[in-house]
C-alpha positions in Angstrom: 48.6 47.9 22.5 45.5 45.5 22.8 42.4 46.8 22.6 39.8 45.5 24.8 36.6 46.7 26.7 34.3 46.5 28.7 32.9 45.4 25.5 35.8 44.2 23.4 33.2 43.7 20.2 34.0 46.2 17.0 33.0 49.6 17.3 29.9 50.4 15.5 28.9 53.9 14.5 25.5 53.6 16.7 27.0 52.7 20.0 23.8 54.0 22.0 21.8 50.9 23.0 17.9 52.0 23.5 16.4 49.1 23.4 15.3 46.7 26.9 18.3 44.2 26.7 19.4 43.7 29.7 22.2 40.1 31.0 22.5 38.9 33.8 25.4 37.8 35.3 27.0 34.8 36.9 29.6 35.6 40.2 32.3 32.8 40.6 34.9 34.2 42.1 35.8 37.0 44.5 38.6 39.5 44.2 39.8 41.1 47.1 41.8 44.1 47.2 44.8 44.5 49.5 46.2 48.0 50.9 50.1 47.8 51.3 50.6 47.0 54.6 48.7 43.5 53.9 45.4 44.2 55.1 42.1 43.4 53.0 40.6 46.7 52.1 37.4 45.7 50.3 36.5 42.4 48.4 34.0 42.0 45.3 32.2 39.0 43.9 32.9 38.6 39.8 32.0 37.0 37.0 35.0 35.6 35.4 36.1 36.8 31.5 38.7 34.0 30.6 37.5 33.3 27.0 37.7 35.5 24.0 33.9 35.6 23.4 33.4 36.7 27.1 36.5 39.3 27.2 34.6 40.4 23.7 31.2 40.8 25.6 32.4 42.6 28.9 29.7 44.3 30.7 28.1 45.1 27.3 24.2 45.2 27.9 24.9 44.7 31.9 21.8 47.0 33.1 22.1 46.8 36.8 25.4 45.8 38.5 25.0 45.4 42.5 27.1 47.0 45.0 30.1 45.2 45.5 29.9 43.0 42.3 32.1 42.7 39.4 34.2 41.5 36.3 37.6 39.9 36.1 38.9 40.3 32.6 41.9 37.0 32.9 44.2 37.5 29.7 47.1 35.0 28.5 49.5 37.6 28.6 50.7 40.9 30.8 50.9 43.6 28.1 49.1 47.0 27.3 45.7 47.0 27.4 42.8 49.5 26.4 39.2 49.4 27.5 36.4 50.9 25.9 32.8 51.7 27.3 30.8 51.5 24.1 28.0 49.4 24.6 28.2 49.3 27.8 24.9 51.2 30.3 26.8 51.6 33.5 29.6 54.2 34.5 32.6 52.1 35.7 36.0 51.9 37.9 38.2 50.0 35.3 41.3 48.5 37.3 43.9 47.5 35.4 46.7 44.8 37.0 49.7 43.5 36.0 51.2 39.5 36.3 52.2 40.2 39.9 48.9 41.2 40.9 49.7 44.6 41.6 47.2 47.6 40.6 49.0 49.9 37.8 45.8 51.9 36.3 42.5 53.3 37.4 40.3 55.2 35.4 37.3 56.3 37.8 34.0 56.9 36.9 34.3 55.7 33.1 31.8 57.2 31.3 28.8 54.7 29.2 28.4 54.3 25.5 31.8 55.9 25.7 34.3 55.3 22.7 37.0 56.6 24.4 40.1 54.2 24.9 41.1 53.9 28.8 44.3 52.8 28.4 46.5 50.8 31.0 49.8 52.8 30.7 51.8 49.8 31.7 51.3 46.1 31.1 48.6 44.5 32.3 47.3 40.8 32.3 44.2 41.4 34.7 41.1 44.0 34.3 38.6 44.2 37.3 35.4 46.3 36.3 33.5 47.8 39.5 30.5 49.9 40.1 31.7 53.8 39.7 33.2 55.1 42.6 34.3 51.8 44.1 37.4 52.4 44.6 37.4 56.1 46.0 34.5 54.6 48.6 37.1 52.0 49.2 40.3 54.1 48.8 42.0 51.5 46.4 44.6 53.2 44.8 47.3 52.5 42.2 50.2 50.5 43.8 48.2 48.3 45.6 47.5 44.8 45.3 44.7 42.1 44.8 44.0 39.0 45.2 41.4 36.1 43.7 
């Protein structure tokens, strides 16, 4: 199983981040997410994670996230994943999504400067990152699809 994150970096033994770092973010693209009788439920506007270096950085040092605004993770290949909030200032709905664009985890709520591994439970080869408690406020649920 891959492990990747919200930050994707290595693990260091001082994950707390005090300092006033703060990134902005750049939103390119818009995922929408699709209830199962075909209807658009909700959409958010993402920044795209398609490179290493950007999977690696995540949402790391991401101080204020707006309502309805995002990350795509966009991997090579639909496999195992595992996210990790270290690093990272804001609680988070990690949505994991397999090759066919179908949701198959949600961890709600993630926790920050968390170390602990949110795993996919099935193959995955797309991660959308929301706000905490987007998808409850949205009722996206597991089994459901998106679209971008």
């Amino acid at each position: 199983m891959l492990s990747s994150a919200c930050s994707q970096a290595p693990k260091k033994s001082n994950t707390k981040n005090t300092d006033d770092r703060s990134r902005s973010l750049e939103y390119v693209r818009t995922v929408s997410f699709i209830s199962a009788a075909g209807d658009t439920l909700s959409s958010v506007e993402v920044a795209v994670a398609d490179e290493d270096s950007e999977r690696n950085q995540g949402l790391m040092d991401v101080r204020d996230l707006p309502q309805s605004k995002g990350m795509l993770f966009i991997f090579e290949q639909n496999q195992p994943r595992s996210f990790w909030m270290a690093n990272t200032p804001l609680p988070l709905d990690i949505i994991f999504v397999n090759e066919n664009m179908e949701i198959v985890r949600i961890h709600h709520s993630t926790q920050p400067f968390s170390e602990k591994n949110f795993e996919s439970g099935q193959p995955a080869k797309y991660v959308v990152e929301t706000n905490a408690g987007y998808c409850i406020s949205h009722d996206i649920q597991e089994g459901m699809t998106v679209s971008f």
